[in-house]
C-alpha positions in Angstrom: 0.0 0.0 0.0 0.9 3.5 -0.6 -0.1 7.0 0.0 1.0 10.5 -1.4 2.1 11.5 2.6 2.8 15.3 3.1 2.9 16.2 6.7 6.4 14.4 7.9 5.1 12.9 11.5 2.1 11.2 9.1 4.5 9.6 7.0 6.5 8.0 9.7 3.2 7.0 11.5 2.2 5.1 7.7 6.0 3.5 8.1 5.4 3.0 12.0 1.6 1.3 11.5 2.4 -0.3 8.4 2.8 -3.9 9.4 -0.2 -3.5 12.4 -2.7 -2.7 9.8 -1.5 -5.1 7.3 -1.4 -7.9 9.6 -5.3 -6.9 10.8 -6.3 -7.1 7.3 -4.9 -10.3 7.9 -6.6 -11.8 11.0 -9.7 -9.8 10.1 -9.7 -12.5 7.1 -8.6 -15.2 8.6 -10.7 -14.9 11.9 -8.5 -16.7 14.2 -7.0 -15.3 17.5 -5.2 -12.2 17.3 -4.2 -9.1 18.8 -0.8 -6.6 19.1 -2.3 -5.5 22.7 -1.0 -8.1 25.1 -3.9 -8.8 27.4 -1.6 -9.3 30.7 -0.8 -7.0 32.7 2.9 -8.0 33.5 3.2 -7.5 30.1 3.7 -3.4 30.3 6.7 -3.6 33.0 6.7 -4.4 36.7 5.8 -1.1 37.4 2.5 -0.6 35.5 0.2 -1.0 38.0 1.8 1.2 39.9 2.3 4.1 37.5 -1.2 3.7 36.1 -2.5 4.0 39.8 -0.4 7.3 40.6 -1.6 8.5 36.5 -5.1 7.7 38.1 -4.6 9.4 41.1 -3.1 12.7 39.5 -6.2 13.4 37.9 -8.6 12.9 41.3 -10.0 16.3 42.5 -9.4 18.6 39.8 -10.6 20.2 36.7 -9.1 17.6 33.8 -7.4 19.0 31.1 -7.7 19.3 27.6 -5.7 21.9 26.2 -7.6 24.1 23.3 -11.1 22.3 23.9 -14.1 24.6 23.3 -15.5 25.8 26.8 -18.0 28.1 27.9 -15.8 28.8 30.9 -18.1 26.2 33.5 -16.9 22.8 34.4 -19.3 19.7 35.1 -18.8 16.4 36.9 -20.3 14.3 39.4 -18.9 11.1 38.9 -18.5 8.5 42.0 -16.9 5.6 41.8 -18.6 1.9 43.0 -15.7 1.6 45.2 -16.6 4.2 47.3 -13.4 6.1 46.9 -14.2 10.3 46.0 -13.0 11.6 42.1 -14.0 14.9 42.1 -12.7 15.5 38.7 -14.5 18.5 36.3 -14.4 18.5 32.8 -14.6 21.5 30.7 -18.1 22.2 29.4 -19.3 23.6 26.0 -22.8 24.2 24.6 -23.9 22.2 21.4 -23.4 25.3 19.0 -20.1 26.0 20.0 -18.9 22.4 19.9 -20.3 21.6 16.4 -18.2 25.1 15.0 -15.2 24.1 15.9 -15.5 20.8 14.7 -16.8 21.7 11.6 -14.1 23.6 11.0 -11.8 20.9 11.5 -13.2 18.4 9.1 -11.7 19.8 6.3 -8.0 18.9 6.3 -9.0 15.2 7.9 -11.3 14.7 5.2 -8.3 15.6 2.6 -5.7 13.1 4.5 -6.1 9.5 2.5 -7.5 6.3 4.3 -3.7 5.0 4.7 -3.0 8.5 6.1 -6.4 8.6 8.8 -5.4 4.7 9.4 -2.0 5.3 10.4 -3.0 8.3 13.1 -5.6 5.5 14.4 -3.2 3.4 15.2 -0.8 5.9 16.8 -3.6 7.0 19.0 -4.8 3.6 20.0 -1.2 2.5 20.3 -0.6 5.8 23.1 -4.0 4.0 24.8 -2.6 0.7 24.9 0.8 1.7 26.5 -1.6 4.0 29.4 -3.5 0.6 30.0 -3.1 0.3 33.5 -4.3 3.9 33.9 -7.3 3.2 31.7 -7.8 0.4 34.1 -8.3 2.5 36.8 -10.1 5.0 35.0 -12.8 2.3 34.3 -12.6 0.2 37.5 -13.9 2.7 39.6 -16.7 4.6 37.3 -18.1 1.4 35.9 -17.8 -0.9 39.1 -15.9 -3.7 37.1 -13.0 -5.7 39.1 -9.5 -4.3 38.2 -8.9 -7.9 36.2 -11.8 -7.4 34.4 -11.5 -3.1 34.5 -7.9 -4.0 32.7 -8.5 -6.4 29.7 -12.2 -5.1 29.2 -11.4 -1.7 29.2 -8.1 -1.9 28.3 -6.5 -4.5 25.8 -9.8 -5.9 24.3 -10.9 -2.5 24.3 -8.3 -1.5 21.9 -8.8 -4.5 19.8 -12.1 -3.6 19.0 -11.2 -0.4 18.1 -8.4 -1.6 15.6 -11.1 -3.9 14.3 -13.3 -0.8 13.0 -10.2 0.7 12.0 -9.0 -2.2 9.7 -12.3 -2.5 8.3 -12.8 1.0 8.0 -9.6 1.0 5.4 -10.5 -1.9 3.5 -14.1 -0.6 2.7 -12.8 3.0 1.8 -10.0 1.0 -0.2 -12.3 -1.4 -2.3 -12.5 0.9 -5.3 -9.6 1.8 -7.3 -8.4 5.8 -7.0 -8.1 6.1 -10.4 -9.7 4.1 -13.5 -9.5 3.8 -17.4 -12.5 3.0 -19.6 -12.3 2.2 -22.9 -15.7 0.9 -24.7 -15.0 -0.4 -28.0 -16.7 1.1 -31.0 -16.9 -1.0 -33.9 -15.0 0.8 -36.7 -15.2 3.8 -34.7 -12.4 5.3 -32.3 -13.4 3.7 -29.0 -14.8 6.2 -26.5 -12.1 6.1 -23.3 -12.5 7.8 -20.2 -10.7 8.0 -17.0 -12.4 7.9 -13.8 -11.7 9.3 -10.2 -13.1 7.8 -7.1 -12.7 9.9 -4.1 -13.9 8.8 -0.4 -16.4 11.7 0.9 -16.9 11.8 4.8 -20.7 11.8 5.8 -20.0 14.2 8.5 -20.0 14.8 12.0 -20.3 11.7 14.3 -22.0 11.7 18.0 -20.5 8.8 20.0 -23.2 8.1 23.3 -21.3 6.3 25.8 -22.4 4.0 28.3 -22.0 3.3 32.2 -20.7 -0.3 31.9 -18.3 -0.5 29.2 -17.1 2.9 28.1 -14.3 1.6 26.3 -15.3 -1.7 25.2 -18.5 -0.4 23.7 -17.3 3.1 22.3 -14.1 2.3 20.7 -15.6 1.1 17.7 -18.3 3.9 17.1 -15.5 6.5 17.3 -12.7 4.6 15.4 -14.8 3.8 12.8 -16.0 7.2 12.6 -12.9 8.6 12.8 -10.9 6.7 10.4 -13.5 7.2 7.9 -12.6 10.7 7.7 -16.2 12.2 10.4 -14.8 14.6 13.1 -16.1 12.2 16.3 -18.1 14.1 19.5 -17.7 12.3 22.8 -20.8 12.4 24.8 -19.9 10.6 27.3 -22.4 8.5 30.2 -22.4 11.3 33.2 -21.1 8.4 35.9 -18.4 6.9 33.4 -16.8 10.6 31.9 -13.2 9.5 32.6 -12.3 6.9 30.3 -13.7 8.5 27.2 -12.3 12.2 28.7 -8.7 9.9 28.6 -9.4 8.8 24.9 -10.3 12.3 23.9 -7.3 13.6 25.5 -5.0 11.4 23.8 -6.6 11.5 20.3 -6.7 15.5 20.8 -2.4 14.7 21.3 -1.8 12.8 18.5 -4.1 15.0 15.9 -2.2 17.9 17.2 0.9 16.2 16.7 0.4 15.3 13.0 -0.3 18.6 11.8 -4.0 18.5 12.4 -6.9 20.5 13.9 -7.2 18.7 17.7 -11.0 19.6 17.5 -11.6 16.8 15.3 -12.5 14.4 18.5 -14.1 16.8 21.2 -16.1 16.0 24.6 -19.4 17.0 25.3 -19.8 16.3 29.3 -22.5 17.0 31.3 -24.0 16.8 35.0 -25.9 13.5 36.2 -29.8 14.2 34.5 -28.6 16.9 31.5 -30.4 16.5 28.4 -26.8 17.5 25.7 -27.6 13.8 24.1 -30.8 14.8 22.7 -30.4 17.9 21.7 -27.3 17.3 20.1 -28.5 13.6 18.6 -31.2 16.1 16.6 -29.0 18.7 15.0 -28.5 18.3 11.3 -24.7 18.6 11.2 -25.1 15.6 13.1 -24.7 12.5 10.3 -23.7 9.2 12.8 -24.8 8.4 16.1 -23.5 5.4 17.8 -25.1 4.7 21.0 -25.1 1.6 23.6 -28.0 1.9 26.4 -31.3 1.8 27.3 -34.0 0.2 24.7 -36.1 3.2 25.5 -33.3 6.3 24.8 -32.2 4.0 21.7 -35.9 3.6 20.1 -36.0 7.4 20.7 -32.6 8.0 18.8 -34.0 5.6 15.9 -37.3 7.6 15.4 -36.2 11.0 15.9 -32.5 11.3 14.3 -33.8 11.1 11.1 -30.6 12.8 9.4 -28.5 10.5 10.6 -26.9 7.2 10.7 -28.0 5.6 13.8 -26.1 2.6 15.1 -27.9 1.2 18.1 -26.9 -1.5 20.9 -30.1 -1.9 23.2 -31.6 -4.1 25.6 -32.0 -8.0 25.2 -32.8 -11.1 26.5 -30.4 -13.6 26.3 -31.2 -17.4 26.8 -29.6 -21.1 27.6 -31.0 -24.2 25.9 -29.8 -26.9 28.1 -31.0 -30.3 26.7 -28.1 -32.4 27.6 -24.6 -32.7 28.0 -21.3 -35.3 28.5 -19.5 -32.7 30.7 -21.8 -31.6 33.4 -19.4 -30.3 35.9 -18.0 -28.3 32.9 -21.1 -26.6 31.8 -22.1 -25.9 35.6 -18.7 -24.3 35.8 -19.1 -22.3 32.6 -22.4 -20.8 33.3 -21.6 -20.2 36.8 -19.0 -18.2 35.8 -21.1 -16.2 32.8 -23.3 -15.4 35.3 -21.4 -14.5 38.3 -19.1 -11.9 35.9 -18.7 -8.6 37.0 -22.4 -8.8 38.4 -24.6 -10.0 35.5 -23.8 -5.9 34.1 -22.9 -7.5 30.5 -25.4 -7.0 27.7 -24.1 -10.6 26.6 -24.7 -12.3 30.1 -27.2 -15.5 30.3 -30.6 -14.4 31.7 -33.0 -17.3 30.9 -31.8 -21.2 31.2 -34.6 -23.2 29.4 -34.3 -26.6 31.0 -36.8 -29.6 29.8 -39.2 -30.1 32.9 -38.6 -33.5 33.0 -34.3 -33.2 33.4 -31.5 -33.6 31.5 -29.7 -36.4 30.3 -25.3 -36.1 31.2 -23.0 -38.6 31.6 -23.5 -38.6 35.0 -26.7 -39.9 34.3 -30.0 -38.4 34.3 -31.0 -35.2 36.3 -34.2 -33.6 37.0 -34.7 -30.3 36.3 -34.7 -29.4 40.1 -31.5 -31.2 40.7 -30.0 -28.9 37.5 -30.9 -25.8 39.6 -29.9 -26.8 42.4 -26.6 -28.0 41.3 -26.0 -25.0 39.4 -26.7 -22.7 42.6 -24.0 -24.9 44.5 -21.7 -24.4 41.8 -22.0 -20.4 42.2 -21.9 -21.0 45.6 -18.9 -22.4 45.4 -17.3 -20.1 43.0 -17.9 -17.0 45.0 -17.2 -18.2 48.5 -14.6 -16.4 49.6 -15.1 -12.7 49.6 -11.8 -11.5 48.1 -12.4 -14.0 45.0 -15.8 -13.4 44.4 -15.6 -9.4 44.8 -12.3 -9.7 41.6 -14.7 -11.9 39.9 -17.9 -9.9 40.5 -17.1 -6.2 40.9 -19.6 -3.4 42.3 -22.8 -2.8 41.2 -23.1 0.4 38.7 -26.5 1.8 39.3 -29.1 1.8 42.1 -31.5 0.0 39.5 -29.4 -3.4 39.7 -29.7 -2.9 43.1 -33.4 -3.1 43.1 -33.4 -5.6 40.8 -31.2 -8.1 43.3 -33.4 -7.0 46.4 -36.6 -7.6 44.2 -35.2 -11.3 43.6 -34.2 -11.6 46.9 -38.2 -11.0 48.4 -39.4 -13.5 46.3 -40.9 -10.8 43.5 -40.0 -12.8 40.7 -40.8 -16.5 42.1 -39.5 -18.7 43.8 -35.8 -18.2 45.0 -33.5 -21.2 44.4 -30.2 -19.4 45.2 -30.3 -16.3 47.1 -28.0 -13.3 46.6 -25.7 -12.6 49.3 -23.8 -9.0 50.5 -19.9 -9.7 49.5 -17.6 -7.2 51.5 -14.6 -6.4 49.4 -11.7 -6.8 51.4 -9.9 -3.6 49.4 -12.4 -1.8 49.5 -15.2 -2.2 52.1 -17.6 0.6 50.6 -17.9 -1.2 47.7 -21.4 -2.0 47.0 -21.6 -5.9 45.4 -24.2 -8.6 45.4 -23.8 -12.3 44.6 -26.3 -14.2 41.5 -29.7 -14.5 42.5 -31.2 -17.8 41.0 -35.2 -17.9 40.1 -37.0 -21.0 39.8 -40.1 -19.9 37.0 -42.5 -22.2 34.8 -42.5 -21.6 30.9 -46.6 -22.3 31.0 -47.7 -19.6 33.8 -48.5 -16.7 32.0 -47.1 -14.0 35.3 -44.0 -16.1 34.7 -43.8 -15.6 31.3 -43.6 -11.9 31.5 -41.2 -12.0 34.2 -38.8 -13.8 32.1 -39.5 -12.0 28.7 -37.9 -8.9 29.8 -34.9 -7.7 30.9 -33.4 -8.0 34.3 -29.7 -6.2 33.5 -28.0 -7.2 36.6 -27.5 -10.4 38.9 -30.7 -12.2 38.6 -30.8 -15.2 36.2 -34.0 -17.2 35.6 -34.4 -20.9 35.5 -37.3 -21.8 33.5 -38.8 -25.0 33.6 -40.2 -26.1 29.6 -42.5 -28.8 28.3 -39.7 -30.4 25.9 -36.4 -29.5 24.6 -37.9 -28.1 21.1 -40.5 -26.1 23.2 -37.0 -24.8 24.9 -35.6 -23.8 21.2 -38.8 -22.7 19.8 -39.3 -19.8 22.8 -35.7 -19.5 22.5 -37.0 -18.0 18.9 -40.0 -16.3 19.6 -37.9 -14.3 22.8 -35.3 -13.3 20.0 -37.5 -12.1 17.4 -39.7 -10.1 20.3 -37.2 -8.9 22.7 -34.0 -9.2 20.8 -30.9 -11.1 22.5 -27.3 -10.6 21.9 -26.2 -14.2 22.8 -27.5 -17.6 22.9 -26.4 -21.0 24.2 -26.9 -24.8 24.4 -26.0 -27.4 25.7 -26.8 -31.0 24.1 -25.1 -34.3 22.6 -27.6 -34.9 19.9 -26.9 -33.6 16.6 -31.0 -33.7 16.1 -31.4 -30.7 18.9 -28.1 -29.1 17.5 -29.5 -28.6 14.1 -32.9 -27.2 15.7 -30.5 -24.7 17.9 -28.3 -23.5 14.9 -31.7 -23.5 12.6 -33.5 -21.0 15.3 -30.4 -19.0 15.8 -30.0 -18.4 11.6 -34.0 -17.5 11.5 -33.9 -15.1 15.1 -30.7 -14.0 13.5 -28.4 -14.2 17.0 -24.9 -15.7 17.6 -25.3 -19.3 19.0 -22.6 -20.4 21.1 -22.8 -24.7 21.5 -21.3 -26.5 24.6 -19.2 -24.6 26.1 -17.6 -25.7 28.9 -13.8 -24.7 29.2 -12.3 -21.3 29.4 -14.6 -19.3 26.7 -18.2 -18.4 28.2 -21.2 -17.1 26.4 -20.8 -13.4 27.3 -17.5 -12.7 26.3 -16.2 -12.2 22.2 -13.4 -11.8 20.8 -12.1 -9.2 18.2 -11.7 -10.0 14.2 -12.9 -13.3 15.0 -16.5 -12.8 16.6 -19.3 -10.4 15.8 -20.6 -8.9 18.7 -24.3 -8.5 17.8 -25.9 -9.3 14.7 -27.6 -6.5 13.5 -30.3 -8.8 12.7 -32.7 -8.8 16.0 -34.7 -5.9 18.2 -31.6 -6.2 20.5 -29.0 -4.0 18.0 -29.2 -2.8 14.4 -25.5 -3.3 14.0 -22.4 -5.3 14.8 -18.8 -5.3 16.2 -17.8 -5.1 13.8 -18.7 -6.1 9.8 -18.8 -4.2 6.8 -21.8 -2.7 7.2 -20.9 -1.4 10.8 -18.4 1.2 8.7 -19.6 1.6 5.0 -22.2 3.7 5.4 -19.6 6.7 7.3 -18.4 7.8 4.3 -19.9 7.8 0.3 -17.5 7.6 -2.4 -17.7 10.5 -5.4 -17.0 9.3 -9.0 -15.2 12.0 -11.4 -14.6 11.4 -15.1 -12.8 13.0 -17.7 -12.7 12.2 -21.4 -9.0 10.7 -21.9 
C-alpha cells in the first residue's frame, strides 16, 4: 500500500503502522486469535500498575485538562466511583453550537488526508492508549464498578482490539475501489470512447459517539474509530457516571491529531451533569450524520425515530437465553455458566438471563438429572465459586447503578418466584464501601403466563431465571420467539444430539443471534473476541448493527466518482 504522505510525522506513523494494519487485514480474514495488545498486565513492565495508579490518582479532584477544547468557561462532573473512593474530577463544558463550529471547521484537512494516512494516526492513537492501560484500568474500574482484572483487559487491551477492528475495516471498505480508472468501450470501426475515472472517499460528516455506564471503552471504541478513520470529526458524549475513560481517549486522540499537523478539534467531549439532556439535543441537530449509542431500549428507540438525518447505530436491551438439553461434561457446563453469570455482576449485555431446561431433566454422563436437581446443582456451583469474599468481589465487581440494586433485592423478596439461590452481601476486602451482590437464582414455569412476562424482559443485573419447559424443542422454539420479540445478543446450548443441535443452529439463523454450542472450558457465552467474533448481529430488536462487519463502517463515508474524457 501507498499513500502520497505530506505532513512528515504522518509519514512516519504510515512506516510505523504499516505492518499493524496489514497484519489486521490479515486476522480480520482469517478470523483466528489475534491481537498486538497483550492482554496481561505484566506485560507493560513491573511497574505498570503502579504508574497507572499514581496517573489515576493525578487526575482525582481537579478540573481535567484538555488543552484548546471549546469551553464556555463552567466545568461539570459528578462522577463517583462503585468503590466508594471520591474523584471529584471536572471536565470543561461547551454548549452544542459552539462544539459543532469548531469541529466543523476541523473536518476539512482530515477529510483531505487518504485512508492509509487517517489509518496510520488510528493506530498511533490507539497504540498511546494501549501503553496508558493500567491507567485506563483505573479510569474504568472505579466509574463502571468492574474488578480491576476485568477493568484491565475489558477496558483496556480488548478495548483497543475492537477499536483496531473498526479501524481495519474502515480502510479496507474505503479501499475497495480503485483511485483512479480507465475506460475504454469499443466502438466498432469507430475510435473507442475512453475515459478516466476518479473515485474519491467523501466523509458523511460529524459523528455523536453516546457512551455507556458499563463498558465505556469496550463499547465506544468502535463507534469513534470507525468514525474517525472514515474521515467524520467524532463528538464524545460521554455517560455522566463513566466521563473519565472517554475524557482519557479524547485527550490522547486530541495529542496525536495535534501532533500530525491536524486540527485537535476533530475528536471533542461533550460532558454533562448527572440528569442533563446535551444527548438529545445534540443527537437532533442536522450537522449531526452518525450516532453510535449503547443503552437503554427506550433512549435508543428514541434515537432511531427522531435522528432522522443521521446514521444511527444502536446496541439496546436483550434477553439472552440457555438451551440446556443435555450434556457429557456436566461439571463443565455448571462451571461455565456459573461463571457467565457471576461476571462482573450480570452488568454484561451478553450475560445469560434465561436457562430453558426440559421439565422433566436432562440427560449427562453422570446420568439423568431432574430439572430441580440442574438448579440446584448449578446454585451450588456459584456458591462455590464465590465463597470467599476476596475472589468473588475480583470476579464480581460493584454494582453500577441503584437499578441493579433493586433488581437483586426484588429477587431476593421473592418478587420474581421462587428463589432457588439467594443473593448474598460480599464485602470487598480492598475496598469495604464497595457495594456488590452475589447471583440470585429464580426458579419460573414456561406455562404460567405472570412467569412468562417475568422472564420475557430484561433484568440487567445479577438475577438469572431458571425456567422449567415442556420439551427441549418447546426450549428452542421460545428461544426463537424471545429473540425475534425482545432481541438477544447471545444464545447458548448445551446438548449431545446432533438432532437438537440442528434445531439450535436452525432458530439462531432464522432469530438471526450468535449461538454459542457446549461450552464448557475457558470461553463463556458473554464474552467475544475481536476480528474473530461479531458482537451482535444486526439482525434482532436487541441491535441494528455489529462489532464489527462491513456494514458497521460503509455507510460513514460515500464515495464520489469523477470522469474526464482521456
Amino acid at each position: 500500500m501507498s499513500a502520497a504522505v505530506t505532513h512528515p510525522l504522518v509519514a512516519e506513523l504510515v512506516e510505523r503502522h504499516q505492518a499493524t494494519l496489514d497484519a489486521a487485514l490479515d486476522a480480520a480474514a482469517k478470523r483466528d486469535y489475534w491481537s498486538p495488545y497483550p492482554e496481561f498486565p505484566k506485560a507493560y513492565g513491573e511497574s505498570g500498575p503502579a504508574d497507572g495508579k499514581a496517573a489515576f490518582d493525578a487526575v482525582l479532584g481537579k478540573p481535567f485538562a484538555l488543552p484548546g477544547h471549546p469551553t464556555d468557561g463552567d466545568q461539570v462532573g459528578g462522577e463517583a466511583s462503585p468503590y466508594g473512593i471520591e474523584l471529584g474530577i471536572t471536565y470543561p463544558h461547551a454548549g452544542p453550537d459552539e462544539l459543532i463550529a469548531a469541529m466543523r471547521a476541523a473536518q476539512p484537512g482530515w477529510a483531505a488526508a487518504s485512508p492509509l494516512e487517517r489509518a496510520a494516526v488510528c493506530l498511533e492513537i490507539l497504540h498511546r492508549i494501549n501503553a496508558r492501560s493500567h491507567e485506563f484500568a483505573q479510569a474504568v474500574m472505579h466509574t463502571t464498578g468492574q474488578a480491576y482484572g476485568m477493568a484491565f483487559q475489558a477496558g483496556g487491551p480488548h478495548a483497543q482490539d475492537r477499536g483496531l477492528e473498526a479501524v481495519t475495516y474502515a480502510y479496507a471498505e474505503q479501499t475497495r475501489l480503485p483511485k483512479r480508472a480507465d475506460w475504454t468501450k469499443p466502438q466498432g470501426k469507430r475510435d473507442p470512447l475512453v475515459l478516466s475515472k476518479e473515485f474519491t472517499v467523501v466523509p458523511r460528516g460529524l459523528a455523536l459517539l453516546i457512551g455507556c455506564n458499563t463498558f465505556p471503552t469496550w463499547n465506544g471504541f468502535p463507534g469513534l474509530f470507525a468514525s474517525l478513520a472514515t474521515g467524520n470529526p467524532v463528538l464524545v458524549k460521554p455517560h455522566p457516571r463513566a466521563v473519565l475513560p472517554l475524557a482519557l481517549t479524547v485527550a490522547i486522540a486530541r495529542e496525536v491529531l495535534t501532533e500530525a499537523g491536524f486540527d485537535p478539534n476533530l475528536v471533542c467531549l461533550a460532558a454533562e451533569h448527572e440528569g442533563g439532556t446535551v444527548a438529545q439535543a445534540l443527537a437532533v441537530r442536522p450537522e449531526i450524520k452518525m450516532i453510535d449509542y449503547t443503552g437503554s431500549t427506550a433512549f435508543g428507540d428514541w434515537l432511531e425515530e427522531h435522528a432522522r438525518q443521521a446514521q444511527v447505530y444502536t446496541e439496546k436491551a436483550g434477553v439472552n437465553a440457555v438451551v440446556i438439553d443435555s450434556t457429557d461434561d456436566y461439571r463443565g457446563m455448571l462451571g461455565n455458566l456459573a461463571f457467565a453469570l457471576s461476571l462482573y455482576s450480570g452488568q454484561m449485555c451478553t450475560t445469560p438471563q434465561n436457562l430453558l431446561i426440559p421439565r422433566g431433566g436432562i440427560a449427562t454422563e453422570q446420568g439423568d438429572k431432574s430439572f430441580d436437581e440442574v438448579v440446584a446443582d448449578l446454585g451450588a456451583a456459584i456458591t462455590g465459586l464465590l465463597s470467599d469474599d476476596a475472589r468473588a468481589a475480583g470476579i464480581l465487581g460493584a454494582v453500577v447503578n441503584p437499578g441493579v440494586l433493586q433488581r437483586s433485592a426484588a429477587a431476593a423478596s421473592g418478587e420474581y418466584g421462587e428463589l432457588a439461590l439467594a443473593p448474598r452481601t460480599v464485602t470487598s476486602p480492598e475496598f469495604p464501601g464497595a457495594t456488590v451482590r452475589t447471583p440470585a437464582l429464580v426458579k419460573l414455569d414456561a406455562d404460567k403466563p405472570d412467569d412468562r412476562a417475568v422472564f420475557r424482559t430484561e433484568c440487567f443485573g445479577p438475577v438469572t431465571f431458571a425456567i422449567a419447559v415442556e420439551s427441549t424443542p418447546a426450549a428452542v422454539e421460545l428461544l426463537r420467539t424471545t429473540v425475534r420479540d425482545k432481541g438477544a445478543m447471545t444464545a447458548t446450548g448445551y446438548t449431545t444430539s446432533p438432532e437438537v443441535e440442528g434445531l439450535l443452529v436452525e432458530a439462531a439463523l432464522d432469530a438471526g443471534v450468535s449461538l454459542s454450542l457446549n461450552l464448557t472450558g475457558g470461553v463463556y457465552p458473554n464474552q467475544t473476541a475481536a476480528f474473530s467474533d461479531l458482537h451482535g448481529t444486526g439482525a434482532n430488536p436487541a441491535a441494528n448493527a455489529a462489532y464489527c462487519d462491513g456494514a458497521f463502517v460503509a455507510n460513514r463515508f460515500r464515495t464520489v466518482q469523477i470522469r474526464r474524457p482521456q
